[in-house]
C-alpha positions as CSV (number, residue, x, y, z in Angstrom):
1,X,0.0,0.0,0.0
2,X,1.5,3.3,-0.6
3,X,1.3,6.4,1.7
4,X,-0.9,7.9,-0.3
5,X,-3.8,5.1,-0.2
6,X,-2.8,5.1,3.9
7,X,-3.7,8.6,4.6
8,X,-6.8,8.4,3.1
9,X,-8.3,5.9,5.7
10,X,-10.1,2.9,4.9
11,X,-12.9,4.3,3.1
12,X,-10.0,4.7,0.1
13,X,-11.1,8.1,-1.4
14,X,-7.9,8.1,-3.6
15,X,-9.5,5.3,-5.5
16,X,-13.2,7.3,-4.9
17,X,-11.3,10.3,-6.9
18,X,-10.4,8.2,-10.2
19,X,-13.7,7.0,-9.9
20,X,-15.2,10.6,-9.7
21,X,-13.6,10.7,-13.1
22,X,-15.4,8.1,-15.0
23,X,-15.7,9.8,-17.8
24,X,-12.1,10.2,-18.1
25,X,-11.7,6.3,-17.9
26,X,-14.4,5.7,-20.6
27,X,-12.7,6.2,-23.9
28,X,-10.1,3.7,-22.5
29,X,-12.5,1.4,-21.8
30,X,-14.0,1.4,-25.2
31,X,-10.7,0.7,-26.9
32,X,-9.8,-2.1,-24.1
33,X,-13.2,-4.0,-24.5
34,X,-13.1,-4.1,-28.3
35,X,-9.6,-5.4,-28.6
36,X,-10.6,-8.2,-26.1
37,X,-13.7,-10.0,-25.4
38,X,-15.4,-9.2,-22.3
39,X,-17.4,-11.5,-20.0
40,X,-21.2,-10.4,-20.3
41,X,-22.0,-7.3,-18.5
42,X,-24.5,-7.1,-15.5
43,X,-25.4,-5.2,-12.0
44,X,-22.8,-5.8,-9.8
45,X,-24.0,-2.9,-6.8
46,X,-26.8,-0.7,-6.5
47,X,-27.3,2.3,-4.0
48,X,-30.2,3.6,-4.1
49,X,-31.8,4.2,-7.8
50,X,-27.9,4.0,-9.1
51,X,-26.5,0.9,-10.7
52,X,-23.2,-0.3,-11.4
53,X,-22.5,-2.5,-13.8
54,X,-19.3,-4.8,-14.0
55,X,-17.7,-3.5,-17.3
56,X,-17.0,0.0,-15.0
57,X,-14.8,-2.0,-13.2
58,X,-13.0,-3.1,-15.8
59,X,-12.9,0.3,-17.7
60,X,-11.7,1.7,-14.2
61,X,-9.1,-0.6,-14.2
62,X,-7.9,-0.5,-17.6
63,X,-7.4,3.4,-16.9
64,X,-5.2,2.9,-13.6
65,X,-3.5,0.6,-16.1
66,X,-2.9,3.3,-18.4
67,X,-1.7,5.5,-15.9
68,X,1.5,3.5,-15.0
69,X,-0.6,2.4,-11.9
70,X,-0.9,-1.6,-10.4
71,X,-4.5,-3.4,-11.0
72,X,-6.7,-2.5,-8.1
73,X,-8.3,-5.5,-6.7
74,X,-12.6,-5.4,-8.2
75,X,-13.7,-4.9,-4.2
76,X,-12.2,-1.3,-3.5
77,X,-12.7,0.3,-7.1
78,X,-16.4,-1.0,-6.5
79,X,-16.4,0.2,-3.1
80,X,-15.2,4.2,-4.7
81,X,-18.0,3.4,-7.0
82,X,-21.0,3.1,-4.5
83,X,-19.2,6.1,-2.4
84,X,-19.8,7.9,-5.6
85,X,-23.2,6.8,-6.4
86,X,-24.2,7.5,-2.3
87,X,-22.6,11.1,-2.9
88,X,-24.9,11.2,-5.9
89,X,-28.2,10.6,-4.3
90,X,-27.5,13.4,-1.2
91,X,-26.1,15.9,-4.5
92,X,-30.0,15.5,-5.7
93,X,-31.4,15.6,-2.5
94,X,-29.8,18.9,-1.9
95,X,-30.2,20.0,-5.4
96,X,-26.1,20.8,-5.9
97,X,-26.5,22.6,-9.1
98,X,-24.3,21.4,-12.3
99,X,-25.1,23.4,-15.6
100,X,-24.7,22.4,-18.9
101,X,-22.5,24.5,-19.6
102,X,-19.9,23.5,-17.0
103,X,-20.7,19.2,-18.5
104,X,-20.2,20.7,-22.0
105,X,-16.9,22.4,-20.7
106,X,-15.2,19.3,-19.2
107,X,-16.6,17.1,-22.3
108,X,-14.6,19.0,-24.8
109,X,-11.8,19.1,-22.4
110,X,-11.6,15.4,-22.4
111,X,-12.3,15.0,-26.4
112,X,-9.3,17.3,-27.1
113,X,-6.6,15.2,-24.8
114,X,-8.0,12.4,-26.6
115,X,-7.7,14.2,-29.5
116,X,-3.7,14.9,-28.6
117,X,-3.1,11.5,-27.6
118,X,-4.0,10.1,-30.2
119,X,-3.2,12.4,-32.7
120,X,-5.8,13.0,-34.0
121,X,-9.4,12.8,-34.4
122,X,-9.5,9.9,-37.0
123,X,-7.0,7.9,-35.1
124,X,-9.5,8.5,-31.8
125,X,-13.1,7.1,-33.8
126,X,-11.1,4.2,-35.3
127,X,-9.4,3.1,-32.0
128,X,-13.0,3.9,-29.7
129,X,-15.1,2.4,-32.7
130,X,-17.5,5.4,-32.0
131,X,-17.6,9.0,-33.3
132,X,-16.6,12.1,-31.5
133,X,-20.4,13.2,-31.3
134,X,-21.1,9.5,-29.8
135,X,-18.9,9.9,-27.5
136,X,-19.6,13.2,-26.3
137,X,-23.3,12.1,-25.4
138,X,-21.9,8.9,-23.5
139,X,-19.7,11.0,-21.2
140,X,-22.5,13.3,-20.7
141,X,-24.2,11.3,-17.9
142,X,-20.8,10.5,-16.1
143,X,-19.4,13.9,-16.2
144,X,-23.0,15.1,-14.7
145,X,-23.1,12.9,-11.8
146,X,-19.0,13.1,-11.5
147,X,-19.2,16.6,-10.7
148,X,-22.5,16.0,-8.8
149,X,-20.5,13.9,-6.2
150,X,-17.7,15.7,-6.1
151,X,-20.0,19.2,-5.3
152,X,-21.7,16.7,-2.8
153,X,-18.3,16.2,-1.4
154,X,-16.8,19.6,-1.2
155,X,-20.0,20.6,0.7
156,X,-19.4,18.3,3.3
157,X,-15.9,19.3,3.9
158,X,-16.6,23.0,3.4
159,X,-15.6,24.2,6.9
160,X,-12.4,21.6,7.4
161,X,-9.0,23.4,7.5
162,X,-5.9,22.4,9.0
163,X,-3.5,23.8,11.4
164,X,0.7,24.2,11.5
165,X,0.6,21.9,14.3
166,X,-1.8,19.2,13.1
167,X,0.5,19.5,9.6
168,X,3.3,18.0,11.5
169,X,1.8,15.7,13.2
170,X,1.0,14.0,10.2
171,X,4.3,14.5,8.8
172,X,6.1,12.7,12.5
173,X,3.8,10.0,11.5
174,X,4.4,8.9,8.3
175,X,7.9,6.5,8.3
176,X,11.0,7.6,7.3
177,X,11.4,4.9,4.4
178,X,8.3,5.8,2.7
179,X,8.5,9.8,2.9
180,X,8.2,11.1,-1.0
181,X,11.3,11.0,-4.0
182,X,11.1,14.5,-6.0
183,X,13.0,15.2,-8.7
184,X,14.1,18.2,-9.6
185,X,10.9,20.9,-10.0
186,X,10.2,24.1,-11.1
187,X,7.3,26.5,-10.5
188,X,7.4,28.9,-13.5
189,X,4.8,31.8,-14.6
190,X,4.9,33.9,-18.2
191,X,3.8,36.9,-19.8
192,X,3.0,36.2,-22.9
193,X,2.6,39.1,-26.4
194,X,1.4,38.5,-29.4
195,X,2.8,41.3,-31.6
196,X,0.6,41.9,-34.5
197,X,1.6,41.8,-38.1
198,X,1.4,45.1,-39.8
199,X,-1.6,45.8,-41.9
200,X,0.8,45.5,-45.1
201,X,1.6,42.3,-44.0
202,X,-2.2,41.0,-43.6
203,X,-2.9,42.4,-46.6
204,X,-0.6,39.8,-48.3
205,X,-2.0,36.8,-46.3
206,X,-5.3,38.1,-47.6
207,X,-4.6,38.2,-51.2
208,X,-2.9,34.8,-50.8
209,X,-5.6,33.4,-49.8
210,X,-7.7,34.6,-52.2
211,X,-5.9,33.6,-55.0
212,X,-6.2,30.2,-53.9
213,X,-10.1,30.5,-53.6
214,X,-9.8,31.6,-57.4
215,X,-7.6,29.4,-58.4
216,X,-9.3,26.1,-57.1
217,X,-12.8,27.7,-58.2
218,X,-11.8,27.8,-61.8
219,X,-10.3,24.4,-61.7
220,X,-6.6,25.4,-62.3
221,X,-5.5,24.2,-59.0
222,X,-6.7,21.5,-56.1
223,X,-8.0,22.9,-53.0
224,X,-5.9,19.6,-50.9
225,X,-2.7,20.3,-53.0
226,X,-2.7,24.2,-51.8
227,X,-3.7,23.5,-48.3
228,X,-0.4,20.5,-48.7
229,X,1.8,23.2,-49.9
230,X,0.9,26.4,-48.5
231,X,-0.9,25.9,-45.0
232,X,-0.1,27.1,-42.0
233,X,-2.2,24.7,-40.0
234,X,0.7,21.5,-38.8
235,X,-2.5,19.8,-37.8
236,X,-4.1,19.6,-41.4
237,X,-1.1,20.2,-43.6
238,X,-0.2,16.8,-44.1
239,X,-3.9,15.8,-44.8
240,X,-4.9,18.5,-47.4
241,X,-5.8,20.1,-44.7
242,X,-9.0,17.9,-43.9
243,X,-10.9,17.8,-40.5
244,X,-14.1,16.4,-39.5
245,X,-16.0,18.7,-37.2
246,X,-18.8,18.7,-35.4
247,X,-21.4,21.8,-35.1
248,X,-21.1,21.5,-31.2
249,X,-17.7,20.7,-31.1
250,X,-16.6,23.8,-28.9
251,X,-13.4,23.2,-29.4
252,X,-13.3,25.0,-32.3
253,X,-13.1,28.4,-33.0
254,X,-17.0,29.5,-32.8
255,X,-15.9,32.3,-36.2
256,X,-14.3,29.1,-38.1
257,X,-17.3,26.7,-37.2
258,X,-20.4,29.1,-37.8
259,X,-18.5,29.7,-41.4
260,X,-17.8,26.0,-42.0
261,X,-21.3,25.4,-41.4
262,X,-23.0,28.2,-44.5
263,X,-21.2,26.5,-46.8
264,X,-22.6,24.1,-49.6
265,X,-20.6,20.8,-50.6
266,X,-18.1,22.0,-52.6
267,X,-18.3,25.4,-51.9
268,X,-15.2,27.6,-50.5
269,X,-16.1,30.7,-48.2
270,X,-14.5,33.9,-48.5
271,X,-11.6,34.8,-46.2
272,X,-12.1,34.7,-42.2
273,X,-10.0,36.1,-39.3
274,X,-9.9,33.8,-36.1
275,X,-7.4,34.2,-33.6
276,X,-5.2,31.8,-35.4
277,X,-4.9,34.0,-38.6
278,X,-6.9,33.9,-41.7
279,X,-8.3,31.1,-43.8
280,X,-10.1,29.5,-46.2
281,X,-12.6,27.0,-46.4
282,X,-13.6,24.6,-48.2
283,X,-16.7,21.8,-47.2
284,X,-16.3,18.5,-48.6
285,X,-19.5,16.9,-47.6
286,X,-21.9,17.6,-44.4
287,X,-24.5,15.4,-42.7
288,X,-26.6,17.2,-40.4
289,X,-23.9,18.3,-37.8
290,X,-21.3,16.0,-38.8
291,X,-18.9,17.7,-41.9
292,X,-15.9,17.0,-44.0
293,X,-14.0,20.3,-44.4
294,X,-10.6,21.6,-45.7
295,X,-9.0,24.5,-44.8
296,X,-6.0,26.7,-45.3
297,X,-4.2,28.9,-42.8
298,X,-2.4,31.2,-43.2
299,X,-0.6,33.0,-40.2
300,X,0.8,36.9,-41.4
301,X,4.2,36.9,-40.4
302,X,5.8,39.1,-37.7
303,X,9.2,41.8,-38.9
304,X,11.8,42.6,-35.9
305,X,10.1,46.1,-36.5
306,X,6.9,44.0,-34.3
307,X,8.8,42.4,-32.2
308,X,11.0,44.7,-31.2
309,X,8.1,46.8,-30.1
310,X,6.9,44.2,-28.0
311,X,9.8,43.7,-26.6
312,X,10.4,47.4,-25.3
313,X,7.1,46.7,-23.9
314,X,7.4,43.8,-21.7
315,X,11.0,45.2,-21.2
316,X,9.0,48.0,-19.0
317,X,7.0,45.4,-17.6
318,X,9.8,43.5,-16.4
319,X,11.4,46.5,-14.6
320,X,7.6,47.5,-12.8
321,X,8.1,43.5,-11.5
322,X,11.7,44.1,-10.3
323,X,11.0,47.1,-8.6
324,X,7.7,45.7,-7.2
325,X,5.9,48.5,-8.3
326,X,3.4,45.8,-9.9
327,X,2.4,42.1,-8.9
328,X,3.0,39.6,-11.5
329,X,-1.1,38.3,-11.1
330,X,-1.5,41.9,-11.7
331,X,1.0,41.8,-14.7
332,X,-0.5,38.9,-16.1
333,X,-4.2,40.3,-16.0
334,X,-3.1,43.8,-17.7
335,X,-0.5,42.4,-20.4
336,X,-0.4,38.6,-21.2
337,X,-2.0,37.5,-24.2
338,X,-1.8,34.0,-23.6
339,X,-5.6,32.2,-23.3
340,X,-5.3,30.7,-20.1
341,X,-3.6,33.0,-18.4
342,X,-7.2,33.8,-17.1
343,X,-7.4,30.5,-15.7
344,X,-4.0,30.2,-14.1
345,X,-3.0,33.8,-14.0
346,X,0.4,33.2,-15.6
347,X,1.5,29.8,-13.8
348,X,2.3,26.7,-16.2
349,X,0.6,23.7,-15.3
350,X,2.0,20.1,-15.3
351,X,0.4,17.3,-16.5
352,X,-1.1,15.9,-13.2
353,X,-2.8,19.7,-12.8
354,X,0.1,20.4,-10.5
355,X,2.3,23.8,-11.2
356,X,5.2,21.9,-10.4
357,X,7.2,21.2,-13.5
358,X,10.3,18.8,-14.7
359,X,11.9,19.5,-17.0
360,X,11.2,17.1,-19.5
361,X,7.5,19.2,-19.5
362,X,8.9,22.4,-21.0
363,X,9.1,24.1,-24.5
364,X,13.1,23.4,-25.8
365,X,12.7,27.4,-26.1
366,X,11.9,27.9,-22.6
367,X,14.8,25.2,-21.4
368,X,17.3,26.7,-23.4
369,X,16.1,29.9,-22.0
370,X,16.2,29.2,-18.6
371,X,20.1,27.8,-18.9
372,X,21.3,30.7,-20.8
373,X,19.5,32.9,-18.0
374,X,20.5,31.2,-15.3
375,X,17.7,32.5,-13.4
376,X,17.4,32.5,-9.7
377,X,14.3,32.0,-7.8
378,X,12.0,34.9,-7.6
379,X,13.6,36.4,-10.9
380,X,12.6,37.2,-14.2
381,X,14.1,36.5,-18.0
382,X,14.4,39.2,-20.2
383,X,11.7,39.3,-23.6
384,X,12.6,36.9,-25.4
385,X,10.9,35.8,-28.9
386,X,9.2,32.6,-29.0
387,X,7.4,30.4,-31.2
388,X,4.1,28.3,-29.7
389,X,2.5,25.4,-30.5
390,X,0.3,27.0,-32.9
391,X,3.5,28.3,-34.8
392,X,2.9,31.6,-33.4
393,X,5.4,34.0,-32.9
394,X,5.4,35.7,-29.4
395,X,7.3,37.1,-27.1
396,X,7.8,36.1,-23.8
397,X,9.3,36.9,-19.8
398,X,9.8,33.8,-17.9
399,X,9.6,34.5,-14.0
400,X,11.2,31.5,-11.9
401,X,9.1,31.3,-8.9
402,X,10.9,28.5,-7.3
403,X,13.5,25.6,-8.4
404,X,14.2,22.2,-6.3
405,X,17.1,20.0,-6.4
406,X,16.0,16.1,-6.1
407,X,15.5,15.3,-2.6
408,X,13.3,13.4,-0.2
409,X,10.7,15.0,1.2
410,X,10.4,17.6,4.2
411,X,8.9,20.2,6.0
412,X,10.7,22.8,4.8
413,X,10.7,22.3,1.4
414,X,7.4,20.5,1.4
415,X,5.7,21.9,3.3
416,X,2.5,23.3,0.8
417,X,2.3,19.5,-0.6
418,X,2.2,17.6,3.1
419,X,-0.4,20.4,4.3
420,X,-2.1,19.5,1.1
421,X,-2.1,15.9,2.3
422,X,-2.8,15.9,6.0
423,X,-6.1,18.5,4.9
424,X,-7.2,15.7,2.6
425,X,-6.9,13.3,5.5
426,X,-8.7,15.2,8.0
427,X,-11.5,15.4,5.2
428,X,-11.5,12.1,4.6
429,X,-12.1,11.0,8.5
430,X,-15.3,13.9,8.5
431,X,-16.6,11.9,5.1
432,X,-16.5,8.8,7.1
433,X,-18.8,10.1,10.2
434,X,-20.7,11.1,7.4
435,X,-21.6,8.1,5.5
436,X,-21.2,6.2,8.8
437,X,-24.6,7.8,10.3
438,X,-26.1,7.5,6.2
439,X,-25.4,4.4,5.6
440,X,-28.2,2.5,6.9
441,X,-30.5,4.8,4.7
442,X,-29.9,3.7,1.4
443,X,-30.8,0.8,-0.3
444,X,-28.0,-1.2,-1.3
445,X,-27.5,-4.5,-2.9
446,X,-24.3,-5.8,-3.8
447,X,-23.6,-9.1,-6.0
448,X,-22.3,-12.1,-4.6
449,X,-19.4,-12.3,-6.8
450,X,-18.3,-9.5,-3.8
451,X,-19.5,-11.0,-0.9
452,X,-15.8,-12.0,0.4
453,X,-14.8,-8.0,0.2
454,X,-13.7,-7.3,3.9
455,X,-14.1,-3.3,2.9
456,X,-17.3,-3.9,1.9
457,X,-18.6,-4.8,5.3
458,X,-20.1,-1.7,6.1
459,X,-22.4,-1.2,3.1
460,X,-23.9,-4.4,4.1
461,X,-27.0,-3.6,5.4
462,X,-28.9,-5.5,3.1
463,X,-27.9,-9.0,2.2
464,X,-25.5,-10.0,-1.1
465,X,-27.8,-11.4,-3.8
466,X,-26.3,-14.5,-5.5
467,X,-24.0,-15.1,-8.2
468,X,-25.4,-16.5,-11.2
């Protein structure tokens, strides 16, 4: 067992939390289940008016698989799942508002790193055997009652904090031999501009791309060869610069999708501006809100005369930070163009949602950066020009928060993530007075393939029902 699954008590909410995201584990599960036959499906627990069925163990699994974790044994990933499905039923009994909106949100989240690891959207309906728009409405219900749950949840913990003291205490307790290994980290942040091409230059991407409208509307050229040759879109290039989209798809860009959608098979649209750049495009063939399309991007290209300007720009940013005449959250909100600034206010994330970084997690721009800088903590780069993922050109100021050398873990250095832990536990001990004194109140039936789970004991208010 590690520490993690310790501290969280015996009602094992780390497992509760990967089942919380369901929906997450879903796609996986498709793939899993049609490379290799799966025994028939049926009810393996039910709390209330919720079911469970066996294949969500299996999909569960096959997604702590994935994750470079060990097979979890059937009783405690079912015994996260009727925790869920209990936090469920109070959620609706309390009315713990979800919107559409906020399902919609974490839907096309999901679609998108499926999307990226897959690479692309093809690849992902061939491997799942289902479209994107199918899968979208199967996640639906999952994401709903995920974040029902996990409202459920917060709501009961609400009022639980923790104290210096109590932090410590948990810390004395845990042995020496299983305190945490962390690599090197780094918490970095970034202000982020966009210069913008001169009007001279847009001009030319306009023309461009207009030519290639006439040129494929007389017949002289193919729309896939110029969208192979010219495109600015990595994405598409290699493919003629062919997607399949979907009208509520909200990944996309809502100017390219509402002018994907006028168009007629076969017909091109005029030039559009998205916050990519400009473009073309072209439909191929539409059914309903499923379409064929092909574009081409072009992105107008930045002089030094652009980004020198912006980088005399964030050079007086970068001395307001210095000075501390400005915060950099401040910063951030008043000069950063990146997108999700907004929602991290300049901090990088790392892939577990954490905004502790390896190094193996940034840009080769920022890592050569950083070593030519050689930055302390609590300083900032100077502009530099950078290219994104989009193949944008932007400039950029890099401010090191903090950097850690690899070492076991401790108080000192630690501190923020052990806190983080020992709050989690003290949680975890209120949710189990909780369902303790709720227990007794729900229906629950439980197959008897399960009937030798020891964890399951206290759910067993009602008697297993036989294996068939």
């Amino acid at each position: 067992m590690t520490i993690r699954e310790r501290i969280f008590g015996r009602f094992r909410f780390p497992i509760m939390k990967k089942i919380l995201s369901a929906a997450f584990t879903l796609l996986f599960g498709f793939c899993a289940m049609a490379q290799q036959k799966v025994v028939a499906d049926k009810i393996v627990g039910i709390v209330g008016d919720k079911i469970i069925l066996k294949s969500e163990i299996f999909i569960a699994n096959e997604d702590m698989k994935r994750q470079g974790g060990q097979e979890q044994d059937g009783c405690v990933i079912l015994d996260g799942m009727l925790v869920q499905k209990a936090l469920v039923l109070q959620a609706e009994k309390d009315s713990i508002p979800v919107t559409e909106d906020e399902i919609d949100a974490e839907i096309d989240q999901k679609i998108r790193y499926f999307i990226s690891q897959y690479g692309s959207k093809e690849a992902l309906e061939q491997v799942a055997g289902r479209t994107v728009y199918q899968m979208r409405d199967e996640f639906r219900q999952p994401i709903k009652e995920q974040r029902m749950a996990t409202g459920m949840r917060n709501k009961i913990v609400e009022g639980v904090k923790i104290t210096p003291s109590e932090v410590k205490e948990f810390y004395d307790k845990i042995p020496k031999d299983s305190l945490l290994y962390y690599e090197s980290e780094l918490q970095i942040g970034q202000i982020v501009i966009y210069p913008k091409a001169s009007r001279d230059i847009e001009l030319l991407a306009l023309d461009e791309l207009n030519g290639y409208k006439t040129a494929v509307e007389n017949g002289s050229r193919k729309f896939e060869t110029l969208a192979s040759v010219y495109s600015d879109d990595p994405g598409s290039k290699d493919k003629g610069g062919m997607y399949q989209i979907n009208r509520q798809e909200k990944q996309w860009d809502p100017v390219f999708l509402a002018a994907a959608f006028r168009l007629k098979d076969g017909q091109i649209s005029p030039v559009i501006k998205t916050k990519f750049g400009y473009h073309i495009i072209q439909m191929v063939s539409r059914n309903g809100d499923d379409a064929v399309i092909r574009h081409i991007l072009r992105i107008p290209q930045i002089t030094e005369t652009e980004s020198a300007q912006a980088i005399a720009k964030l050079d007086s940013v970068r001395l307001l930070l210095a000075t501390g005449s400005i915060g950099f959250g401040e910063a951030v909100a008043k000069y950063s163009d990146d997108e999700n600034a907004k929602f991290t206010a300049g901090i990088l994330m790392a892939h577990d949602g954490s905004n502790y970084l390896k190094i193996d997690e940034l840009d080769k721009e920022m890592v050569l950066l950083l070593k030519k800088a050689n930055l302390n903590a609590g300083e900032y780069s100077k502009p530099t020009v950078f290219t994104d993922e989009r193949g944008k050109k932007g400039v950029r100021i890099i401010y090191l928060i903090s950097k850690s050398d690899p070492h076991r873990e401790n108080l000192k250095d630690d501190y923020n993530r052990i806190s983080q832990r020992a709050l989690e536990q003290k949680k975890n001990k209120v949710l189990q007075t909780w369902f303790q004194a709720r227990i007794s109140t729900y229906y629950i039936m439980i197959d008897g393939d399960y009937k030798n789970c020891g964890n399951l004991s206290k759910w067993q208010t009602r008697q297993f029902t036989s294996s068939k």
